[in-house]
ROMAR-283264 format. One record per residue: residue in one letter; z, y, x of N, C-alpha, C in turn. Coordinates in pm, whole numbers, padded with zeros to 5 digits, always signed. Example, Ala and Ser with C-alpha at 12.3 -4.5 7.8 and 13.67 -1.06 7.14 Angstrom:
<pts>
A+00780-00569+01319+00780-00450+01230+00780-00330+01320 S+00708-00225+01285+00714-00106+01367+00787+00003+01290 
</pts>
This chain:
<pts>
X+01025+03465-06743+01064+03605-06725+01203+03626-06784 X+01306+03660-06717+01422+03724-06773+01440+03857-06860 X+01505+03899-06938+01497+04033-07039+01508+04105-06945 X+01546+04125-06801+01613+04232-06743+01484+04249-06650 X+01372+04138-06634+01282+04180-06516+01204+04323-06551 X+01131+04385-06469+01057+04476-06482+00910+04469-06484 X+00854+04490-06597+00725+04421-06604+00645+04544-06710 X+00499+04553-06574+00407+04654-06598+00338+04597-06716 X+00272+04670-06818+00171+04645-06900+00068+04732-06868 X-00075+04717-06819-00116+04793-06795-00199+04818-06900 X-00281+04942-06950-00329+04941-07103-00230+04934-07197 X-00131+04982-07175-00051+04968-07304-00053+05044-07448 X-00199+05146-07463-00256+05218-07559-00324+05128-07604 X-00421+05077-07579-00535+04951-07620-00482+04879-07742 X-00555+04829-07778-00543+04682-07847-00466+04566-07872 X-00498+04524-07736-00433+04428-07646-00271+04466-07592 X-00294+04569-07520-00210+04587-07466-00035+04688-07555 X-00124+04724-07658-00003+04762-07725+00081+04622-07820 X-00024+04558-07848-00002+04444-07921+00182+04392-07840 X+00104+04362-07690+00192+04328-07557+00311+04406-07596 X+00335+04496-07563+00454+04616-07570+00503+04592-07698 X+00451+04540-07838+00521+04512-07943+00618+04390-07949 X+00522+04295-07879+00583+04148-07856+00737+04107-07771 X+00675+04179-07650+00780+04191-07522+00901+04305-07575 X+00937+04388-07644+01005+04458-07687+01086+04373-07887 X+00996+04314-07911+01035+04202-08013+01142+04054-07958 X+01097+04066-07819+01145+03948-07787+01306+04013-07687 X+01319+04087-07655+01420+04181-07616+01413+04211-07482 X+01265+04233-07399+01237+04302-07306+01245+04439-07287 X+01312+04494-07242+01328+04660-07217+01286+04722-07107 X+01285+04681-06974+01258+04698-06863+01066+04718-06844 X+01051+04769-06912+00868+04811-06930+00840+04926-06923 X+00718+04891-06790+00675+05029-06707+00523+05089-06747 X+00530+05188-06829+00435+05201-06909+00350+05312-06856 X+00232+05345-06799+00163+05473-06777+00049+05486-06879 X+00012+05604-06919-00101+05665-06973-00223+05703-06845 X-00348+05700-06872-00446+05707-06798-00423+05860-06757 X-00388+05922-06807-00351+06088-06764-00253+06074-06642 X-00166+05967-06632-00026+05939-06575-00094+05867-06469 X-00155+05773-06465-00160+05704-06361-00342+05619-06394 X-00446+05655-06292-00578+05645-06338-00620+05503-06262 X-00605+05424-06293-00621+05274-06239-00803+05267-06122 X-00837+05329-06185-00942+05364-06074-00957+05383-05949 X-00841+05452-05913-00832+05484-05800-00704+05430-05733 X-00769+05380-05636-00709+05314-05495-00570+05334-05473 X-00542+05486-05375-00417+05512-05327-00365+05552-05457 X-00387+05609-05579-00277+05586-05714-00219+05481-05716 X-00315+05368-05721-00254+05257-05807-00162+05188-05660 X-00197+05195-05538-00118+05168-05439+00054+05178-05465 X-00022+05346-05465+00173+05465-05467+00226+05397-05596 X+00177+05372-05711+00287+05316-05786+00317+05219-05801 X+00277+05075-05707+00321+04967-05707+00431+04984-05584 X+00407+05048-05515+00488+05067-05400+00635+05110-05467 X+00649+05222-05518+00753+05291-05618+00804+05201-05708 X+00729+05181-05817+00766+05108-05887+00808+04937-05880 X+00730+04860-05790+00741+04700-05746+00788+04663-05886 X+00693+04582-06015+00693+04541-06123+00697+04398-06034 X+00835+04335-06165+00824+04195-06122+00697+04127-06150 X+00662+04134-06308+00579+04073-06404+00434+04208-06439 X+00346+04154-06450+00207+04232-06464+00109+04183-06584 X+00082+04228-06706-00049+04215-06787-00114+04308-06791 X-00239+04274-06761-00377+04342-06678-00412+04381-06808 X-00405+04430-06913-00466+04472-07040-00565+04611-07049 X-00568+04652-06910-00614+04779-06919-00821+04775-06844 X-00868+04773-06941-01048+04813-06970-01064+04917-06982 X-01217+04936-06955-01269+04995-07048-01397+04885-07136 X-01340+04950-07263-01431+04834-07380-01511+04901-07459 X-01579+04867-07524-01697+04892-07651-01790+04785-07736 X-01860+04836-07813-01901+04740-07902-02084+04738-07840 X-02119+04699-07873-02335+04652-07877-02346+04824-07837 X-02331+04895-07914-02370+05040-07865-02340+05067-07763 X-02243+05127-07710-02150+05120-07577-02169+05099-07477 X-02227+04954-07482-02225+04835-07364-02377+04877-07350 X-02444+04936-07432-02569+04906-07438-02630+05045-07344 X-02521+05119-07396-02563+05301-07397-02533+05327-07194 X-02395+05255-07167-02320+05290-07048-02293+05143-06974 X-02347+05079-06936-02355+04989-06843-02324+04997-06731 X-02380+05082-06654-02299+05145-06524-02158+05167-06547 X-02083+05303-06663-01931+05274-06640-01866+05208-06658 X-01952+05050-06710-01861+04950-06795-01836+04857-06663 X-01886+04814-06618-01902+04735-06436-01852+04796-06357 X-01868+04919-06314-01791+05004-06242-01602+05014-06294 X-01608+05076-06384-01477+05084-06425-01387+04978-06429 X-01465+04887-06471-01361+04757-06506-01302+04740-06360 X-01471+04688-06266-01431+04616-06137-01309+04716-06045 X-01342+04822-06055-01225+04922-05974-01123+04866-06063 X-01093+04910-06179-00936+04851-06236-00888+04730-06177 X-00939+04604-06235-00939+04527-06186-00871+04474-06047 X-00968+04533-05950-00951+04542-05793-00842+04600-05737 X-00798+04685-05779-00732+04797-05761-00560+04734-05762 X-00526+04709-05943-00455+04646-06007-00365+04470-05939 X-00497+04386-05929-00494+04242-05853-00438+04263-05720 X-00489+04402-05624-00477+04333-05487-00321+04428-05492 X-00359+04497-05510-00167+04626-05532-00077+04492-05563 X-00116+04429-05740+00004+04342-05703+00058+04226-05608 X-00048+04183-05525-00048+04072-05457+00057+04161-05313 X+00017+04273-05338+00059+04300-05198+00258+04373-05225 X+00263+04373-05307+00370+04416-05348+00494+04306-05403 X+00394+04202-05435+00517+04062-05400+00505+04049-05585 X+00445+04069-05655+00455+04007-05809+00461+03914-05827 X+00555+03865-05904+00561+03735-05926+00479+03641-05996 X+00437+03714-06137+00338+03636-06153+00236+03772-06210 X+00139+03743-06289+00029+03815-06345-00058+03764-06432 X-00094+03845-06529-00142+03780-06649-00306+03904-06653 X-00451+03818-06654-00528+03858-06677-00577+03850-06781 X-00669+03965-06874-00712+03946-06997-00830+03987-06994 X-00948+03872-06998-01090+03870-06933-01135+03870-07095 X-01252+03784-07169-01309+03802-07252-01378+03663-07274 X-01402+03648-07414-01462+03548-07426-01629+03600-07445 X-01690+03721-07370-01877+03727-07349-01865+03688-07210 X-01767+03685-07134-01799+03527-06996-01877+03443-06989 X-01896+03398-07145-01934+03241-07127-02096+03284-07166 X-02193+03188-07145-02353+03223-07149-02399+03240-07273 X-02525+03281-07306-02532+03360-07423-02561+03225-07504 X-02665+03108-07459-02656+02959-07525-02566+02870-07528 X-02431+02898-07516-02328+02845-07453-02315+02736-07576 X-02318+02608-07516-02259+02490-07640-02119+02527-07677 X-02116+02480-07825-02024+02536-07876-01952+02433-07914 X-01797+02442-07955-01697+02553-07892-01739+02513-07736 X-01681+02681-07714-01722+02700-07585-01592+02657-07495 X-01634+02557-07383-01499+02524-07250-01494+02612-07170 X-01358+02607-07134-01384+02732-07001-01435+02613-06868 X-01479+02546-06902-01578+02513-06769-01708+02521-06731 X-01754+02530-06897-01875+02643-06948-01948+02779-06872 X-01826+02858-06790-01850+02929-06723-01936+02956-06598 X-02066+03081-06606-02161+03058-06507-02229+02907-06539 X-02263+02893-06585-02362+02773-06625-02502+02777-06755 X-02507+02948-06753-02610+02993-06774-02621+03115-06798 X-02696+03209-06815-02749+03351-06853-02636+03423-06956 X-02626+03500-06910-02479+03582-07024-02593+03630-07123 X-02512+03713-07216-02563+03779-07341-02680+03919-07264 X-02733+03949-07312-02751+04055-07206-02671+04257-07291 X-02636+04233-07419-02588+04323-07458-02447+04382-07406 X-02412+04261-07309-02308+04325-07270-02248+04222-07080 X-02367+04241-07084-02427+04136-06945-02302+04229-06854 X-02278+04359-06832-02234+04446-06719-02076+04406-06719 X-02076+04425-06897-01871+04392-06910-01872+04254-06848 X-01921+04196-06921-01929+04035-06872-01933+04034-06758 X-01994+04059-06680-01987+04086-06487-01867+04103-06468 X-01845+04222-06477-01705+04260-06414-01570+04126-06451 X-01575+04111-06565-01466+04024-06628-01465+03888-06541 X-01585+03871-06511-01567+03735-06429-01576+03763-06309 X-01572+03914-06269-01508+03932-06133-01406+03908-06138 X-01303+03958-06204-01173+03932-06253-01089+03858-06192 X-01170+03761-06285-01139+03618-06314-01145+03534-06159 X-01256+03554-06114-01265+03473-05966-01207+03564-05833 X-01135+03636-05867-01072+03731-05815-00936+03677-05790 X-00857+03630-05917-00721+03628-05929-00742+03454-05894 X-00808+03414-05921-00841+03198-05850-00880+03287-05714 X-00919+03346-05639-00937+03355-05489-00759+03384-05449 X-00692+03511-05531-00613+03513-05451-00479+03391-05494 X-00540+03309-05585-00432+03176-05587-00435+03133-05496 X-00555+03072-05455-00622+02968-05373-00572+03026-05205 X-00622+03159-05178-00591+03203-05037-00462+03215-05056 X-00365+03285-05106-00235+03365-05086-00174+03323-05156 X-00156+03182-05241-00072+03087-05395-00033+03207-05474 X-00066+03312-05488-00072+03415-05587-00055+03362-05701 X+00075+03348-05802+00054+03356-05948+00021+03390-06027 X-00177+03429-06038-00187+03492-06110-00332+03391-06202 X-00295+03401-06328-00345+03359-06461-00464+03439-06523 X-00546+03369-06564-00659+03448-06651-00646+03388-06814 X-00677+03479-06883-00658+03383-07016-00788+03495-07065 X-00873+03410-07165-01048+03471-07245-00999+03428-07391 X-00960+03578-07451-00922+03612-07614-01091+03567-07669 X-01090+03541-07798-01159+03512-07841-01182+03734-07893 X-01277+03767-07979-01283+03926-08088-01162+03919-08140 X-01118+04051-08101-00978+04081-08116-00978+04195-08259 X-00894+04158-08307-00879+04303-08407-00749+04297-08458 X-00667+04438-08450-00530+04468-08532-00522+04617-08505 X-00343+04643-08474-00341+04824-08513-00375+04869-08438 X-00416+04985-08418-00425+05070-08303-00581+05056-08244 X-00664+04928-08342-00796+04970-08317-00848+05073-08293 X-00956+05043-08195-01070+05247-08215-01192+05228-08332 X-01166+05305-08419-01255+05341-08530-01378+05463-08483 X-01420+05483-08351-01487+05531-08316-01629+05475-08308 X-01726+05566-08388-01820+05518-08380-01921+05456-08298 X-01904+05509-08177-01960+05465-08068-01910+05340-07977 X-01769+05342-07991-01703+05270-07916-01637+05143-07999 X-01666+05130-08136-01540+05051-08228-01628+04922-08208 X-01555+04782-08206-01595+04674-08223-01628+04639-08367 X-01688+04519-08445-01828+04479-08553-01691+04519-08672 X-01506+04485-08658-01394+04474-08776-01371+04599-08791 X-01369+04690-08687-01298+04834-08702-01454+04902-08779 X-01554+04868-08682-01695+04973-08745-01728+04939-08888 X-01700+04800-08916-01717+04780-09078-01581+04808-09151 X-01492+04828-09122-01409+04907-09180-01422+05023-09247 X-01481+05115-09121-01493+05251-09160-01605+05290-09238 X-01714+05211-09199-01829+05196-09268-01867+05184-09455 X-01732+05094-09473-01712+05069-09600-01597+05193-09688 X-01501+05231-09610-01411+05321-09655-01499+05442-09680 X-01565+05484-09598-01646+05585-09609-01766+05588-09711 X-01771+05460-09731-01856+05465-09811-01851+05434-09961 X-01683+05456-09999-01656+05442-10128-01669+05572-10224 X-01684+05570-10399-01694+05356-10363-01785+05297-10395 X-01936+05421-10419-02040+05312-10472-02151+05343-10387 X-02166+05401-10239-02257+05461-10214-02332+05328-10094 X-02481+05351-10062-02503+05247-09967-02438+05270-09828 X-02418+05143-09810-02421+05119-09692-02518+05001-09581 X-02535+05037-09462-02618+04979-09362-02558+04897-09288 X-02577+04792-09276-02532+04713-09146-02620+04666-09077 X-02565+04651-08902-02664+04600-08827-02721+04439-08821 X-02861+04445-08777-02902+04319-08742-02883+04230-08883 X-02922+04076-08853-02955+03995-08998-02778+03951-09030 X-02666+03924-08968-02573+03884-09038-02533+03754-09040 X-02643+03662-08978-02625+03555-08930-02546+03544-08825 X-02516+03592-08689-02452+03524-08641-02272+03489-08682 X-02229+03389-08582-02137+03365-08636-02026+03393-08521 X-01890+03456-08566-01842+03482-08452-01661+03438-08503 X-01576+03406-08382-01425+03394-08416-01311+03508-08360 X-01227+03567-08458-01161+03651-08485-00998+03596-08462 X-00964+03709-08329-00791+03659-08341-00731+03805-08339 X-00588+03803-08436-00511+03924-08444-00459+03954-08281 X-00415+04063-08304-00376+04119-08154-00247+04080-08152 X-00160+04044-08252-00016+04033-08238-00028+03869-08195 X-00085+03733-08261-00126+03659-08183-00133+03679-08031 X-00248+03724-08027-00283+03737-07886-00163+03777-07803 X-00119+03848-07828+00024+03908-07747+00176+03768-07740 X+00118+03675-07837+00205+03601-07877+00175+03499-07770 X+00036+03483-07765+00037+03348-07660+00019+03396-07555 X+00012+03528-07515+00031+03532-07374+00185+03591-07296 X+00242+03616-07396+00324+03568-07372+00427+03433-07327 X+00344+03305-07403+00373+03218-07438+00332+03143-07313 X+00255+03205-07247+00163+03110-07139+00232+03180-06998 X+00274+03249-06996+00366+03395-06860+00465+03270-06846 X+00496+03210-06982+00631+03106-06973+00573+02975-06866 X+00452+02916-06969+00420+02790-06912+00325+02738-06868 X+00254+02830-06833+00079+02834-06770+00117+02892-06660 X+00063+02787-06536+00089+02848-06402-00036+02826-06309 X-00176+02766-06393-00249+02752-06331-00391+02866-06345 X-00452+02855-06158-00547+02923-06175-00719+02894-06263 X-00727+02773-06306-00819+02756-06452-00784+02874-06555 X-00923+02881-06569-00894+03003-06732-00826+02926-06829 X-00785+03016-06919-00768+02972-07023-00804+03027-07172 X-00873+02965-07268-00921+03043-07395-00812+03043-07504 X-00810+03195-07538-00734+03228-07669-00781+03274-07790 X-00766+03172-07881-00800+03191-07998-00810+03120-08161 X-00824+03115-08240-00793+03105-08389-00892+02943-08386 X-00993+02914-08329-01066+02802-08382-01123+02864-08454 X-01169+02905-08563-01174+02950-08707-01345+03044-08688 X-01440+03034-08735-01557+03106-08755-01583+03181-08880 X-01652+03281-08922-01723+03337-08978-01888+03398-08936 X-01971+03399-09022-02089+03478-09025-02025+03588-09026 X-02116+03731-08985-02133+03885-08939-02151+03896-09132 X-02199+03809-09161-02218+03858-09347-02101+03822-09378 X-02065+03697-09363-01955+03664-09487-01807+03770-09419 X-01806+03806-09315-01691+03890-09253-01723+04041-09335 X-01855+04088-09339-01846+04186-09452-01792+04211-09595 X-01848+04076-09601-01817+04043-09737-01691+04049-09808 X-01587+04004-09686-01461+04041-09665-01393+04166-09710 X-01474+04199-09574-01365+04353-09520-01446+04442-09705 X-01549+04403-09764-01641+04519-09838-01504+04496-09962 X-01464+04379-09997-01378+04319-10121-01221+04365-10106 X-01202+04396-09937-01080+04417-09928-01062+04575-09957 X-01190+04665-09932-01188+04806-09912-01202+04802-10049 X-01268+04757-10153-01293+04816-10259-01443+04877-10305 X-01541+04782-10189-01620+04919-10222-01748+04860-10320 X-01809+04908-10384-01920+04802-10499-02062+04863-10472 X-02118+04964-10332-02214+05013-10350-02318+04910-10285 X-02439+04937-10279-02569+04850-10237-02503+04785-10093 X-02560+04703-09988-02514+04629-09852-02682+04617-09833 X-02731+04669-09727-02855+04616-09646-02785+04597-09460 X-02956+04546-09450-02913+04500-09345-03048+04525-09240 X-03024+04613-09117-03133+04639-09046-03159+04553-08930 X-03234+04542-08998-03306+04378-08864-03354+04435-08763 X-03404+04606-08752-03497+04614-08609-03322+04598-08534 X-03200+04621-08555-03104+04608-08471-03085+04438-08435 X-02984+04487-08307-02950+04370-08222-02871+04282-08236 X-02893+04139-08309-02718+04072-08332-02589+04017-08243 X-02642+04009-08101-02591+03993-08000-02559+03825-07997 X-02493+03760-07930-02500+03619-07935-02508+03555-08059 X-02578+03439-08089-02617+03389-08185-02465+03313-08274 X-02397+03300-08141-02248+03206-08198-02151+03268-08077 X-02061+03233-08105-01915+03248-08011-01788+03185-08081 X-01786+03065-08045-01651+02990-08108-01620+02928-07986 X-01466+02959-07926-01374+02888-07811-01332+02769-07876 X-01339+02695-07729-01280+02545-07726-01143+02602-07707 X-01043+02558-07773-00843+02551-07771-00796+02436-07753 X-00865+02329-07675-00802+02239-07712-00671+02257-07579 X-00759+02294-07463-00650+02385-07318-00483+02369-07401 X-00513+02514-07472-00425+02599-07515-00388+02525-07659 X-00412+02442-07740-00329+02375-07837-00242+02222-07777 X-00294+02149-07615-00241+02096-07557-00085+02153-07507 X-00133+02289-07516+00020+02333-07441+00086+02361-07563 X+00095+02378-07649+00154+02356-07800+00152+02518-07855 X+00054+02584-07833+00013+02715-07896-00086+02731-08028 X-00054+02802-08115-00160+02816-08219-00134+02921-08315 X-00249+02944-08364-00232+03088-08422-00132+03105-08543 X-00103+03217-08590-00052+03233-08705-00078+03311-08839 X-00151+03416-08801-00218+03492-08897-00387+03442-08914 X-00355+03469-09043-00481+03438-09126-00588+03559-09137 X-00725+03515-09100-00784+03593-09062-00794+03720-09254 X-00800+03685-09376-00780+03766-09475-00678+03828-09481 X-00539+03758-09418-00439+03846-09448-00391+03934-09347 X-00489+03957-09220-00476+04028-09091-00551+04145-09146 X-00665+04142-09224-00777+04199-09187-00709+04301-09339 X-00650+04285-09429-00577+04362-09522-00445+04457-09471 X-00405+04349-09385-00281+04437-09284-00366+04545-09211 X-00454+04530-09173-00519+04655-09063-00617+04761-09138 X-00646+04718-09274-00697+04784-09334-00561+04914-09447 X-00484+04850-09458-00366+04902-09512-00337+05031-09356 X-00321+04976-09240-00271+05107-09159-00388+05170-09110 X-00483+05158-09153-00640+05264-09110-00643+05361-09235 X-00616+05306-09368-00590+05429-09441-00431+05482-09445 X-00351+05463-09380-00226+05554-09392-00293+05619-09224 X-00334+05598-09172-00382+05694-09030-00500+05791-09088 X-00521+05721-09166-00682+05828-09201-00609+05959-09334 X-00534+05846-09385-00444+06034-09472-00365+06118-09357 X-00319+06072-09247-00219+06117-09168-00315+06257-09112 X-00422+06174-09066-00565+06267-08978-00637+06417-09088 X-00617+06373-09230-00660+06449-09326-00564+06567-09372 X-00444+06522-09336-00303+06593-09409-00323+06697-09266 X-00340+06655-09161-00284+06708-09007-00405+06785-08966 X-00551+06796-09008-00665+06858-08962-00677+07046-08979 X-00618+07073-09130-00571+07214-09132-00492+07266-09068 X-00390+07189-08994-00296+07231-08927-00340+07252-08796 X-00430+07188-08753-00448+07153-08591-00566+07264-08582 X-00644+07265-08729-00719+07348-08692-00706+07536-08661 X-00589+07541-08754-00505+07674-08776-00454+07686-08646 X-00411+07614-08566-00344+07642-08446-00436+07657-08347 X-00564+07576-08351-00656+07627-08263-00751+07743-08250 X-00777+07817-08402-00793+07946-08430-00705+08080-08349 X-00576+08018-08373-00460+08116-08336-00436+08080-08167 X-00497+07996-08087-00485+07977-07979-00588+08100-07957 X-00710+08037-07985-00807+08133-07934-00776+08271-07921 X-00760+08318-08083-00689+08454-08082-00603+08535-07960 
</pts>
């Protein structure tokens, strides 16, 4: 990619996708075509048509979901399959038809089956029963995925899939309903300083691997350069923790000293999830942040957002009094 090409991020609020917009703007990309879901609703068809037509982005990262955690996935299944696959669909065939040069997909590592030998290959894929807590996202994602290998294969379409390993950095959602296991035990613990109990779900055993979002933004970037094939590819740290010892963590980093249980009638969701890298350390990629000193960085800007939200609530609320009025 040249500094001067023009290249969509789609999701560029997200996670993922802001991560992207930090990276590509670090690296001295300026030419970035950014919409808000208010601006432009990926859902729909002739939208996403009219602005590839208008706009014609050289370069494309698909960063834009809809995501959630065990609750979520569990609660809304229908909009999680639905939504994705329209994005998705929508997004893939617009750019194919508009001449993109290349395209970068960001699928998931609950693709792979819920017994999946571990570390998991991406050849692993479809070669047994997904998780079922989040069986619907997982659907869609590997629509995706065999979506953008169809239109290699029919139309030599340049377009790439790459499966992040659990993502966490700024701009997480700390929403209860919607926050993934780093952001919900975050808040869980802040809130609960500093001596009061707290609950966590399920036994704590499983074991799962954690990559920062600025990473993530790092190697896919890294791969837009030198990954041109339609095989997936997995992104991520190598690196495991237990659902306990990751508490244990985030509880030491917050500060907090009150009781820790743990409710077993809840669901732990796959028993393991650790990606095979060897793909992606062949091409000479590897992480850089450490999962303690990520997880202090994101805990440091959740409480300067959470004084920001506390300082700003009288205000917002005073103005909405005086609206009414």
């Amino acid at each position: 990619m040249n500094k001067e090409a023009k290249i969509y991020v789609a999701g560029h609020r997200g996670l993922a996708g802001s991560a992207l917009v930090r990276a590509l703007k670090a690296q001295g990309y300026r030419n970035l075509v950014l919409r808000t879901h208010a601006e432009l609703d990926l859902t729909g068809q002739a939208a996403v048509a009219d602005f590839f037509n208008r706009e014609k982005p050289a370069y494309v990262f698909l960063a834009a979901a809809k995501v959630g955690g065990i609750l979520a996935n569990g609660t809304c299944p229908a909009e999680f399959i639905r939504e994705n696959i329209l994005i998705q669909a929508n997004v893939i065939h617009q750019a194919r038809l508009s001449g993109v040069k290349k395209l970068l997909f960001l699928g998931s590592s609950c693709i792979y089956p819920r017994h999946c030998p571990q570390p998991m290959r991406e050849e692993y894929l479809l070669t047994g029963p997904l998780e079922q807590t989040n069986e619907a996202y997982a659907v869609a994602k590997i629509a995706g995925i065999k979506m953008c290998q169809a239109y290699h294969r029919q139309y030599g379409a340049n377009f790439i899939s790459v499966m992040p390993t659990n993502l966490y950095g700024p701009g997480d959602s700390y929403d209860p309903q919607n926050a993934h296991v780093i952001p919900a035990l975050l808040r869980k613990f802040h809130e609960a300083l500093p001596d009061k109990p707290v609950v966590l779900w399920g036994t704590g055993s499983p074991r799962r691997e954690f990559l920062h979002s600025d990473d993530l933004a790092g190697a896919c970037l890294y791969l837009m350069q030198v990954y041109d094939r339609p095989e997936v590819i997995n992104i991520g740290s190598g690196e495991e923790v237990t659902i306990r010892e990751l508490a244990a963590t985030i509880r030491q980093i917050v500060g907090h000293r009150g009781p820790v249980a743990w409710d077993k009638t809840k669901p732990d969701g796959a028993p393991r999830k650790l990606l095979d890298l060897s793909r992606l350390h062949r091409l000479g990629w590897r992480h850089k942040i450490g999962l303690k000193e990520g997880l202090a960085a994101v805990y440091a800007e959740f409480k300067r957002g959470n004084k920001l939200r506390t300082r700003l609530f009288p205000v917002i609320l005073k103005a909405s009094v005086n609206q009414k009025r």
